[in-house]
TIVEXBA-19575 format. One line per 4 residues: their letters; for each residue x, y, z of N, C-alpha, C. Coordinates in nm, 3 decimals, decimal comma. Example, Ala and Ser with C-alpha at 12.3 -4.5 7.8 and 13.67 -1.06 7.14 Angstrom:
<recs>
AS = 1,319 -0,569 0,780 1,230 -0,450 0,780 1,320 -0,330 0,780; 1,285 -0,225 0,708 1,367 -0,106 0,714 1,290 0,003 0,787
</recs>
This chain:
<recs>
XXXX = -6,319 -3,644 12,776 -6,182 -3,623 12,729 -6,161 -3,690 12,595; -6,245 -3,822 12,565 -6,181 -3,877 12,470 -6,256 -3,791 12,342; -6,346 -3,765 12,381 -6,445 -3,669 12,236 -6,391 -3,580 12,228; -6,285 -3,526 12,327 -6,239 -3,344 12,275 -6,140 -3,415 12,182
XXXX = -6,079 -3,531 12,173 -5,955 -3,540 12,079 -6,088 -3,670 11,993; -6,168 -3,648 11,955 -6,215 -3,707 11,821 -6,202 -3,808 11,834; -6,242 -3,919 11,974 -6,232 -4,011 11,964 -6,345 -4,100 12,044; -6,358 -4,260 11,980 -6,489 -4,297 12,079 -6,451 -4,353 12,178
XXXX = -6,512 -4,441 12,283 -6,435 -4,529 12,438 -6,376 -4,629 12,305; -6,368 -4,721 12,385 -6,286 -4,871 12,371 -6,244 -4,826 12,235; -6,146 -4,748 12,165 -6,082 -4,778 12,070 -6,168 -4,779 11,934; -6,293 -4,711 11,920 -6,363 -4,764 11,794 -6,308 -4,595 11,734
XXXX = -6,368 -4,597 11,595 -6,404 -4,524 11,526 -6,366 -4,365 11,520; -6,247 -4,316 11,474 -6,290 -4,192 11,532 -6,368 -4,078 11,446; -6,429 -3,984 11,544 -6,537 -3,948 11,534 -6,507 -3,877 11,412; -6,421 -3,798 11,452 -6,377 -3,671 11,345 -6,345 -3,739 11,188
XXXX = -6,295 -3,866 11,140 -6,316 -3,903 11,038 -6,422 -3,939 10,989; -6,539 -4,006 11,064 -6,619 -4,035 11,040 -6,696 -3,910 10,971; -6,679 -3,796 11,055 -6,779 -3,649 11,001 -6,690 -3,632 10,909; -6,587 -3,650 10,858 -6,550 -3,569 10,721 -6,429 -3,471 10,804
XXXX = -6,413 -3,479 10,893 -6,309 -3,321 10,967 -6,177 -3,388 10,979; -6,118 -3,300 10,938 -5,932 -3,282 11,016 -5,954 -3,223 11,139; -5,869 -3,312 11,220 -5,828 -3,227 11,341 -5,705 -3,195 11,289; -5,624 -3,107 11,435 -5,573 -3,003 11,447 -5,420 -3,108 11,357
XXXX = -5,334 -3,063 11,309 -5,208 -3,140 11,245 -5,087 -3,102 11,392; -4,992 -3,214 11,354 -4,896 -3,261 11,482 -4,797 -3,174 11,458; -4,749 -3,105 11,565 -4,685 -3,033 11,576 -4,517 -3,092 11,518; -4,426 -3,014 11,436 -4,302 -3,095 11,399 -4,224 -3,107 11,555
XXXX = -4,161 -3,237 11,519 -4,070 -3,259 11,616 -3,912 -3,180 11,572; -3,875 -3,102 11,687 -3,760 -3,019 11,649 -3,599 -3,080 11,634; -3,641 -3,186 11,719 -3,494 -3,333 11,821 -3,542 -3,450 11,734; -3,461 -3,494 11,678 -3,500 -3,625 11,638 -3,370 -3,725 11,695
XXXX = -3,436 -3,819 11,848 -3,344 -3,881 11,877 -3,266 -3,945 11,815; -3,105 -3,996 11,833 -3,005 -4,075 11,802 -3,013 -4,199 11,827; -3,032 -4,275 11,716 -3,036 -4,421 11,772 -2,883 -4,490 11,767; -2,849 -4,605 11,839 -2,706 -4,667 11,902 -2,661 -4,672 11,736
XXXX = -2,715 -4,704 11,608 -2,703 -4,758 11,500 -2,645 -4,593 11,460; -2,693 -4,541 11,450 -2,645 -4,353 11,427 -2,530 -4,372 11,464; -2,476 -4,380 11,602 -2,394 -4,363 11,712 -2,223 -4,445 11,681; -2,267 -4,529 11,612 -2,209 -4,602 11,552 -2,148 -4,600 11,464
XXXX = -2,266 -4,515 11,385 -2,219 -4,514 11,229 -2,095 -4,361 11,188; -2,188 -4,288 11,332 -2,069 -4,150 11,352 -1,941 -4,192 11,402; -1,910 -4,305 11,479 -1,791 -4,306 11,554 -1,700 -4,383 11,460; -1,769 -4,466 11,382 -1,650 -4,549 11,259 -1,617 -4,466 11,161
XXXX = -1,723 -4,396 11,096 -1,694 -4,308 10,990 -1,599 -4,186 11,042; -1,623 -4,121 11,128 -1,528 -4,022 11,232 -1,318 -4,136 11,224; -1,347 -4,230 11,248 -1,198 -4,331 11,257 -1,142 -4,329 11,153; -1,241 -4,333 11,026 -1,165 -4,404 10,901 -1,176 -4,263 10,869
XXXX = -1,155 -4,115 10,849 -1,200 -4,006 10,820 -1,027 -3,979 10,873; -1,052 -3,963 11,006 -0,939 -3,895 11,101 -0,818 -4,031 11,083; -0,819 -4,135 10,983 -0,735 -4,231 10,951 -0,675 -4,279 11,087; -0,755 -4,311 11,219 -0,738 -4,412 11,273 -0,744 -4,561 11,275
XXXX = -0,824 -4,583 11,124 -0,857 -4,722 11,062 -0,751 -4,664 10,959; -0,685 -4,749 10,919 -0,596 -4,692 10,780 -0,657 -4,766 10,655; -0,592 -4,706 10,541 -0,665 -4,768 10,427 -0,658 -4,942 10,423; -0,694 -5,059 10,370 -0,671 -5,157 10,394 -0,647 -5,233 10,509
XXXX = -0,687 -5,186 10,601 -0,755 -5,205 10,743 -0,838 -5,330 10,729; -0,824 -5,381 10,834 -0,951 -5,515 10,822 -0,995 -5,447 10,924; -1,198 -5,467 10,854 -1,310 -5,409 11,014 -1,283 -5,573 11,076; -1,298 -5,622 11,153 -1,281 -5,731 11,223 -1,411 -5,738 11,363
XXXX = -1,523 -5,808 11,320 -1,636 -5,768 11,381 -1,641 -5,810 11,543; -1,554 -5,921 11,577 -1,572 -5,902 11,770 -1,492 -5,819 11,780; -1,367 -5,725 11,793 -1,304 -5,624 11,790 -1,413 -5,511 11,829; -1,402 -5,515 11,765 -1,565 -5,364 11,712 -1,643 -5,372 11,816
XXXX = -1,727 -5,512 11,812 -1,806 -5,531 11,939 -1,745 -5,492 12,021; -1,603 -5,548 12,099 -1,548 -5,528 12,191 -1,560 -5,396 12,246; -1,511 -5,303 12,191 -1,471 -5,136 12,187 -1,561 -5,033 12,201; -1,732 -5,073 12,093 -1,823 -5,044 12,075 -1,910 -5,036 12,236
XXXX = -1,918 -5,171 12,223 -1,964 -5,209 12,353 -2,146 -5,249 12,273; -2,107 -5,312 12,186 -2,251 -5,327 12,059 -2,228 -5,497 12,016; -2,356 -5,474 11,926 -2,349 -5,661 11,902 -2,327 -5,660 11,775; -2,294 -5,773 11,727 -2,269 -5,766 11,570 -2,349 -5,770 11,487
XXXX = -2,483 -5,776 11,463 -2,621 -5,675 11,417 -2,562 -5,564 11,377; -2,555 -5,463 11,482 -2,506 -5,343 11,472 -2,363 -5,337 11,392; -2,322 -5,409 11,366 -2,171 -5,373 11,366 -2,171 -5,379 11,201; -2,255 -5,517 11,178 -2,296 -5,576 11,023 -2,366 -5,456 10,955
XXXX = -2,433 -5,371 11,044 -2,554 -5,305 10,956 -2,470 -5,179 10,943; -2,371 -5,121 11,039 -2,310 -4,984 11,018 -2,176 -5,038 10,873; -2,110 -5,148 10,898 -2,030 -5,166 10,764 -2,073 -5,145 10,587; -2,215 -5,193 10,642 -2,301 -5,225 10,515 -2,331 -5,073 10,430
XXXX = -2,354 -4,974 10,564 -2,400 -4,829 10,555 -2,248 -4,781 10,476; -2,126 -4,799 10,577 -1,996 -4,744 10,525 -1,944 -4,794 10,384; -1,999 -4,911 10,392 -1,982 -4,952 10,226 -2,021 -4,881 10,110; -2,140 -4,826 10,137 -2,248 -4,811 10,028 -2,155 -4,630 10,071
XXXX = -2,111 -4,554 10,143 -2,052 -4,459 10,126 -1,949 -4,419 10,114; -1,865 -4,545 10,065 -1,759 -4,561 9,974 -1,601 -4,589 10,088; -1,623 -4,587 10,207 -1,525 -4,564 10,298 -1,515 -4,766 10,342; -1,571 -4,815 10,300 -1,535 -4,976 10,341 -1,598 -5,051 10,209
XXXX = -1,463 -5,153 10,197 -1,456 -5,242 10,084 -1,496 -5,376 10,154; -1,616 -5,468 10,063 -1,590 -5,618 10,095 -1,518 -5,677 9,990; -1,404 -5,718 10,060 -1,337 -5,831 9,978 -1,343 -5,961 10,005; -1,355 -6,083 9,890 -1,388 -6,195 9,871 -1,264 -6,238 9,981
XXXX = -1,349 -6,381 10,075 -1,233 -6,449 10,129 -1,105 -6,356 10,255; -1,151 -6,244 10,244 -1,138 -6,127 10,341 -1,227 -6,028 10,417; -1,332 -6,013 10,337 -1,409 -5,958 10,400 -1,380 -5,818 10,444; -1,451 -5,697 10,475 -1,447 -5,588 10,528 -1,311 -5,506 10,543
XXXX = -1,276 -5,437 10,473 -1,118 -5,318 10,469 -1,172 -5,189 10,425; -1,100 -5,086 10,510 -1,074 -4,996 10,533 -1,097 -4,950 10,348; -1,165 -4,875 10,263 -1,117 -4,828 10,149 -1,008 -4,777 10,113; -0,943 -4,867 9,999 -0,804 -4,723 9,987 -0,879 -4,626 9,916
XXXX = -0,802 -4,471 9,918 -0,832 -4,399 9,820 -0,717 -4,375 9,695; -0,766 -4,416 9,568 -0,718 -4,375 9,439 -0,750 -4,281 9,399; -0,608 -4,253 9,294 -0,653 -4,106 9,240 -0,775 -4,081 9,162; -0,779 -4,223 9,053 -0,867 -4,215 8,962 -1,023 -4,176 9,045
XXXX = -1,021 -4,265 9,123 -1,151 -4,232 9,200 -1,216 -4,068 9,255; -1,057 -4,019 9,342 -1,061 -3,867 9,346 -1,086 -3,791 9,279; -1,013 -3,842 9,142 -0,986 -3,704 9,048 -1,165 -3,669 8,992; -1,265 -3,808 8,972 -1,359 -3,791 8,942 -1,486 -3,748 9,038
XXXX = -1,454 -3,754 9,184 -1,536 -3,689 9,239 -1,497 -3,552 9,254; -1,335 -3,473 9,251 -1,323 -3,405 9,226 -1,403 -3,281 9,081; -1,422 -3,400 8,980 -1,457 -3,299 8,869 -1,610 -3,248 8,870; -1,663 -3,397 8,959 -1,811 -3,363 8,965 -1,824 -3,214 9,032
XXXX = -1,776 -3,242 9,147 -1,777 -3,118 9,255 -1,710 -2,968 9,185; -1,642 -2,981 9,105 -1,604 -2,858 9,032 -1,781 -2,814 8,937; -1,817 -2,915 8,832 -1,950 -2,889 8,778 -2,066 -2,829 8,838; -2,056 -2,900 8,946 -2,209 -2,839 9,057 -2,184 -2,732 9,139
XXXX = -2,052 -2,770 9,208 -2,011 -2,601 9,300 -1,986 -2,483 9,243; -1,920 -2,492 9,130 -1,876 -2,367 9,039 -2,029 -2,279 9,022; -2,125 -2,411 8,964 -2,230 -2,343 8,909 -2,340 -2,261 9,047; -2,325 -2,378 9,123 -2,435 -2,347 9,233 -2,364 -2,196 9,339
XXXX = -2,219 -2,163 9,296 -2,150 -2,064 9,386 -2,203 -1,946 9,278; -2,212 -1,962 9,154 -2,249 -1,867 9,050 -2,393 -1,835 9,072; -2,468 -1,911 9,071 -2,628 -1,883 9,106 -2,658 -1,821 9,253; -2,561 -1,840 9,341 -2,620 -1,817 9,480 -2,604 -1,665 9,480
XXXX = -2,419 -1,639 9,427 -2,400 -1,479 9,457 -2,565 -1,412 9,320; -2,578 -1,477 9,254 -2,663 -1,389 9,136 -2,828 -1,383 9,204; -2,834 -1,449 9,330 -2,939 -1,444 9,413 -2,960 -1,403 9,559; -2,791 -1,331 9,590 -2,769 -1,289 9,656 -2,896 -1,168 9,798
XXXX = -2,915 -1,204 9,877 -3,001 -1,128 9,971 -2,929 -1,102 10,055; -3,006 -0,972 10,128 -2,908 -0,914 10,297 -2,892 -1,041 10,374; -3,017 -1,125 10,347 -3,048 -1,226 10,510 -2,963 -1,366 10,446; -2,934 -1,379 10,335 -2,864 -1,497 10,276 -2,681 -1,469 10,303
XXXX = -2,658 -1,348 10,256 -2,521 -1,289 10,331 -2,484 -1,312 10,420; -2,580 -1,300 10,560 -2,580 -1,286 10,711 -2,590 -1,416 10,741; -2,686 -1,529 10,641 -2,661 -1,681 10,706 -2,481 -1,707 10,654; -2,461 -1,741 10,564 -2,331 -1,722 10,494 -2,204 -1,732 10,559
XXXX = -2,241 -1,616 10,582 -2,072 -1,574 10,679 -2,095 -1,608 10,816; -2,224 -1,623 10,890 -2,219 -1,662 11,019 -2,196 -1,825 10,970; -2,230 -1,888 10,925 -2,187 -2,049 10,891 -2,036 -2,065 10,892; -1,954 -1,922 10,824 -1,832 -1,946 10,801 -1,801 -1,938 10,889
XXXX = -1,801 -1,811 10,999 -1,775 -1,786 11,097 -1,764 -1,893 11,197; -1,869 -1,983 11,206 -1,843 -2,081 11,293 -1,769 -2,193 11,276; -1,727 -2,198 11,171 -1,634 -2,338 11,111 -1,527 -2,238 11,090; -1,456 -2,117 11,095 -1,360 -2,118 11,106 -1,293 -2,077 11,263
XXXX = -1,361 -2,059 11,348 -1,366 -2,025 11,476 -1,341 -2,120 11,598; -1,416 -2,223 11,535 -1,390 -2,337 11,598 -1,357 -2,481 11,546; -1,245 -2,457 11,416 -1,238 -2,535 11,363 -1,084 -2,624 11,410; -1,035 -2,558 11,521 -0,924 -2,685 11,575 -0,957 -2,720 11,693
XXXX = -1,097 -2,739 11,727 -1,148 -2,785 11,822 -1,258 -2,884 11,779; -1,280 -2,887 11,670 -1,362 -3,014 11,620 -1,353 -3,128 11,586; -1,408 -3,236 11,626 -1,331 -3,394 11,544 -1,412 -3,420 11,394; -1,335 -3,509 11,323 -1,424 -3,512 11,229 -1,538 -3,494 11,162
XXXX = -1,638 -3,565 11,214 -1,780 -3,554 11,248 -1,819 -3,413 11,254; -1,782 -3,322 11,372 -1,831 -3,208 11,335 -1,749 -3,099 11,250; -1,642 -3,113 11,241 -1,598 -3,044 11,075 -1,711 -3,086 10,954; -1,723 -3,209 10,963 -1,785 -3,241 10,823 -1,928 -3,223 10,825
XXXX = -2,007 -3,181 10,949 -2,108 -3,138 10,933 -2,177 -2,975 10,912; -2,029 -2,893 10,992 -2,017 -2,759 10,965 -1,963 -2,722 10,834; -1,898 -2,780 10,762 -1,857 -2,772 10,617 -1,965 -2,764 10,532; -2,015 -2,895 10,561 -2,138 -2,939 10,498 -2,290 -2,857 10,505
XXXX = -2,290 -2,768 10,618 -2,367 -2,668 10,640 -2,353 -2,518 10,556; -2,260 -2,475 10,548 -2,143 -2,365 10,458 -2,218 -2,405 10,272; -2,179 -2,541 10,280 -2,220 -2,545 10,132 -2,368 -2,559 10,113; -2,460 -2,627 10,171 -2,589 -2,636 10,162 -2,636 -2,500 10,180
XXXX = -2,570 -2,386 10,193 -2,643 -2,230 10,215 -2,616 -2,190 10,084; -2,488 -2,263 10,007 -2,453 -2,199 9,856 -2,564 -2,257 9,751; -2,577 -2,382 9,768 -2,696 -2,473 9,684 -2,824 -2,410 9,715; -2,854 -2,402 9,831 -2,999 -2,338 9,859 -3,020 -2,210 9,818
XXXX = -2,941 -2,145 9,846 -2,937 -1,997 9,811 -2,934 -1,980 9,623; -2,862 -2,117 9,594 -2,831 -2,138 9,429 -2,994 -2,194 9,337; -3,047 -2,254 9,460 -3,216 -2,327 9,444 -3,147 -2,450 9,370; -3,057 -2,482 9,371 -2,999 -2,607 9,309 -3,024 -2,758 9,424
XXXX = -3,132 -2,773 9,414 -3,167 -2,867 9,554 -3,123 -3,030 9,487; -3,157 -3,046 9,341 -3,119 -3,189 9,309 -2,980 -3,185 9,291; -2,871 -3,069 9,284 -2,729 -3,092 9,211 -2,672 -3,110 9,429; -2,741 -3,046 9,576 -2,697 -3,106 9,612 -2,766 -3,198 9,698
XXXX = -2,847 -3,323 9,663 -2,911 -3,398 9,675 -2,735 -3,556 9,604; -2,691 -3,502 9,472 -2,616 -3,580 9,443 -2,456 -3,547 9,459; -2,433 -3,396 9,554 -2,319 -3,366 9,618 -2,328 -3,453 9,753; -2,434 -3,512 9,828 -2,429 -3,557 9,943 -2,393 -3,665 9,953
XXXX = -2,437 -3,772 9,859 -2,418 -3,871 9,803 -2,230 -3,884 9,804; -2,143 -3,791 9,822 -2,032 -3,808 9,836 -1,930 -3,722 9,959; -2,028 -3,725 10,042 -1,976 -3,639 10,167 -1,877 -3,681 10,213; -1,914 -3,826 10,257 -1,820 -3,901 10,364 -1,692 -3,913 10,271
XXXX = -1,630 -3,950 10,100 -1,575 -3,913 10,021 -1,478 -3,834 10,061; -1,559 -3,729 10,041 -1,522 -3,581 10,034 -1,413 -3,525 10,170; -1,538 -3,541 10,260 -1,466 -3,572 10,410 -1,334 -3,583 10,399; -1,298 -3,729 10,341 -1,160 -3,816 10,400 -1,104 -3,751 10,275
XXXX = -1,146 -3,737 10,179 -1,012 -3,636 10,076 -0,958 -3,518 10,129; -1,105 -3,433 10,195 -1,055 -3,266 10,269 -0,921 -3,311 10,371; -0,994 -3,407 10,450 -0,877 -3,418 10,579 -0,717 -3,433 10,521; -0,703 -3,544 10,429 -0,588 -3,596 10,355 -0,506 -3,428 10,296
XXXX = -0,630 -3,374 10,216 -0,533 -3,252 10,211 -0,493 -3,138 10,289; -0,600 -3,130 10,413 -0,551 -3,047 10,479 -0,425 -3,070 10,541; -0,367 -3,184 10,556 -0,290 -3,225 10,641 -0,153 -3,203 10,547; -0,149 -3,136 10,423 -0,029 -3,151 10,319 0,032 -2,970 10,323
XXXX = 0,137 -2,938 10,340 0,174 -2,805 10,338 0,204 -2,774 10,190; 0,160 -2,830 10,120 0,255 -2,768 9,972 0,058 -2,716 9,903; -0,049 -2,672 9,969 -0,128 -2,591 9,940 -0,064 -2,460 9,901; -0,135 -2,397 9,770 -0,113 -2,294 9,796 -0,176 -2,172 9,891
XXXX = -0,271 -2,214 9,894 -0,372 -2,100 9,961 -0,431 -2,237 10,066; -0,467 -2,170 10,209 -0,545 -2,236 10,305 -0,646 -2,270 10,272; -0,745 -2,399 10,319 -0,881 -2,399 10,300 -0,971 -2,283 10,345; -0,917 -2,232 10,441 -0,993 -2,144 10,523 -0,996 -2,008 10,411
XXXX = -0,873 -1,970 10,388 -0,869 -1,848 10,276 -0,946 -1,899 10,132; -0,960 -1,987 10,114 -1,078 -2,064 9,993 -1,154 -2,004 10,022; -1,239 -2,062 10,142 -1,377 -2,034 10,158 -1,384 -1,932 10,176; -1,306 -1,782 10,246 -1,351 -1,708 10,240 -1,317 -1,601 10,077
XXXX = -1,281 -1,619 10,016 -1,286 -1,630 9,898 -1,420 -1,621 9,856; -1,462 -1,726 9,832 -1,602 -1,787 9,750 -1,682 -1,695 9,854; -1,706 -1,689 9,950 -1,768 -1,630 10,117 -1,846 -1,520 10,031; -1,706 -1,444 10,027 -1,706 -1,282 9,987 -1,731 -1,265 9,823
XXXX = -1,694 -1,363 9,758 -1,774 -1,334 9,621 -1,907 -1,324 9,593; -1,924 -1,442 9,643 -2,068 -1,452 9,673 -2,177 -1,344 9,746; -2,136 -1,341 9,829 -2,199 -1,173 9,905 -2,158 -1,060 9,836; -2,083 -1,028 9,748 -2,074 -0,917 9,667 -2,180 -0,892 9,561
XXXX = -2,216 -1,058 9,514 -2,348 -1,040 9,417 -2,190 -1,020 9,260; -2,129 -1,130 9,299 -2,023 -1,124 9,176 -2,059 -1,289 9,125; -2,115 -1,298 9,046 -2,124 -1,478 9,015 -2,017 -1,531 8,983; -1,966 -1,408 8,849 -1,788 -1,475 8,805 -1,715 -1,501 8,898
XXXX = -1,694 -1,379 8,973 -1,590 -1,423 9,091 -1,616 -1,527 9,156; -1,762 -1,570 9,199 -1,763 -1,670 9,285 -1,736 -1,812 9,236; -1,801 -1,839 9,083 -1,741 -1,967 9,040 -1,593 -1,971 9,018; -1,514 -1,869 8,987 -1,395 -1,850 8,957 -1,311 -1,920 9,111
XXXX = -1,372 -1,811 9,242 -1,325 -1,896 9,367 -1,311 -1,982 9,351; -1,453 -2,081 9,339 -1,455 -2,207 9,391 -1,347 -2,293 9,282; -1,321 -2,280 9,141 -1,280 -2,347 9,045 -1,123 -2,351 9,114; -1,099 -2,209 9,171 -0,951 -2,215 9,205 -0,924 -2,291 9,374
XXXX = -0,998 -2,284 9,418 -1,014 -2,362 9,571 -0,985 -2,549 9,477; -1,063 -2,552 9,415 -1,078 -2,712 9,351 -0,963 -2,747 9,270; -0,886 -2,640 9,190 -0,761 -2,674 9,161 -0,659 -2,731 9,257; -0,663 -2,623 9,344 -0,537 -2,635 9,455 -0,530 -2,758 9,519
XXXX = -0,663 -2,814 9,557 -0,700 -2,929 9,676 -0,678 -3,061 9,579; -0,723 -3,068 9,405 -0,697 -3,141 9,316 -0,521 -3,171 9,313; -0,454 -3,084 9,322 -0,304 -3,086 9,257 -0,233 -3,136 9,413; -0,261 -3,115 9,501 -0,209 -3,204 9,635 -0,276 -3,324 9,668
XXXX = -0,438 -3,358 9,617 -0,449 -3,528 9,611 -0,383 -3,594 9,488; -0,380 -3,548 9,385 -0,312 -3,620 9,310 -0,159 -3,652 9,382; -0,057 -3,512 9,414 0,053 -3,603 9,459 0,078 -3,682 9,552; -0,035 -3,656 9,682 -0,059 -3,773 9,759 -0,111 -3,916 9,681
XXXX = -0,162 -3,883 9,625 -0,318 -4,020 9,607 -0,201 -4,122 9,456; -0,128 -4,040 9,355 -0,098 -4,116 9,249 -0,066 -4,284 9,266; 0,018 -4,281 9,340 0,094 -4,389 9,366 -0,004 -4,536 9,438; -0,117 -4,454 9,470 -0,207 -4,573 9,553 -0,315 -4,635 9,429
XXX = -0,283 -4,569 9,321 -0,335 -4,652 9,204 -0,298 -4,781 9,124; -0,190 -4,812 9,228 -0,121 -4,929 9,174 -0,180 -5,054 9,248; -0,242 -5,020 9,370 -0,224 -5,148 9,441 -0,356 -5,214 9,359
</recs>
């Protein structure tokens, strides 16, 4: 048994390197388990998202433990993560709060996301395929279908799925390599505006907007969508967000 897998008794040598051969390569793993630190990091970011932590929130680490049902290892290492993705501030002599969001801050991840989406919605429809169409709208399909049945977390991963078909399809893999880099961001801005009635147009009528430009094989139209989706969502964080530039 041990020679059919290229190997000698007690642990020596194996054979198959020794001759110069590859064996057979490892099959990909399809599941890549969740570790408690994951678990964690979904259920805080999911709080401060769905603004059950409010902005200027103190994280307060036996609390956490408490609730969690985790040790403060864990608790230290998921803040550290939320920090670095912009949703938790350390402050001196305070320690750990909730991020506020400012406009200034918005308005500039806002502009990024106008630069890369406009372009990458323009390249995707101009690369438009039957089978890229059909991923497309079934992505939409499922985030708009079951989208008042989702908590945070999975909105922002079905969103986030929708656009990675526009980038891929766009071959723009480094513009969203540095769109991801502001998800969790992004996240807690979408929620903030969905929650404002003075939109003009729904998110949902956005996307299908851009959806259908894009599958037409219209590039203008489709950056044009997205530019006007990014206006609308821009002009209701600003009148939410202005005023939190003071503190």
């Amino acid at each position: 048994m041990l020679a059919h897998w290229g190997l000698t008794p007690w642990g020596q040598t194996p054979i198959a390197i020794m001759e110069g051969q590859m064996s057979k390569g490892l099959d990909k793993i399809d599941f890549q388990p969740v570790t408690l630190r994951d678990q964690v990091q979904e259920r805080m970011r999911e709080a401060i998202i769905e603004g059950h932590f409010k902005p200027g929130e103190r994280l307060v680490e036996r609390p956490l433990c408490d609730q969690l049902g985790v040790s403060r290892t864990v608790i230290r290492e998921t803040i550290r993560y939320l920090e670095a993705e912009g949703l938790v501030q350390i402050l001196p002599n305070r320690g750990p709060i909730v991020a506020y969001l400012y406009w200034k801050e918005a308005k500039q991840i806002y502009e990024i996301r106008r630069m890369l989406e406009m372009a990458a919605a323009q390249a995707c429809a101009e690369n438009i395929s039957v089978e890229l169409a059909k991923s497309l709208r079934a992505a939409l399909e499922h985030l708009n279908n079951d989208r008042s049945d989702m908590s945070a977390t999975e909105l922002y991963h079905a969103t986030s799925d929708f656009y990675e078909l526009i980038f891929s399809g766009a071959g723009h893999d480094i513009a969203w390599e540095v769109v991801q880099r502001f998800h969790a961001r992004i996240s807690r801005l979408r929620r903030l505006t969905l929650s404002s009635s003075n939109r003009q147009y729904s998110g949902p009528a956005h996307m299908q907007a851009i959806c259908d430009a894009i599958c037409s094989g219209d590039g203008q139209a489709a950056s044009k969508a997205v530019g006007s989706h990014l206006d609308d969502v821009m002009q209701v964080a600003e009148q939410l967000l202005k005023g939190e530039d003071d503190y």
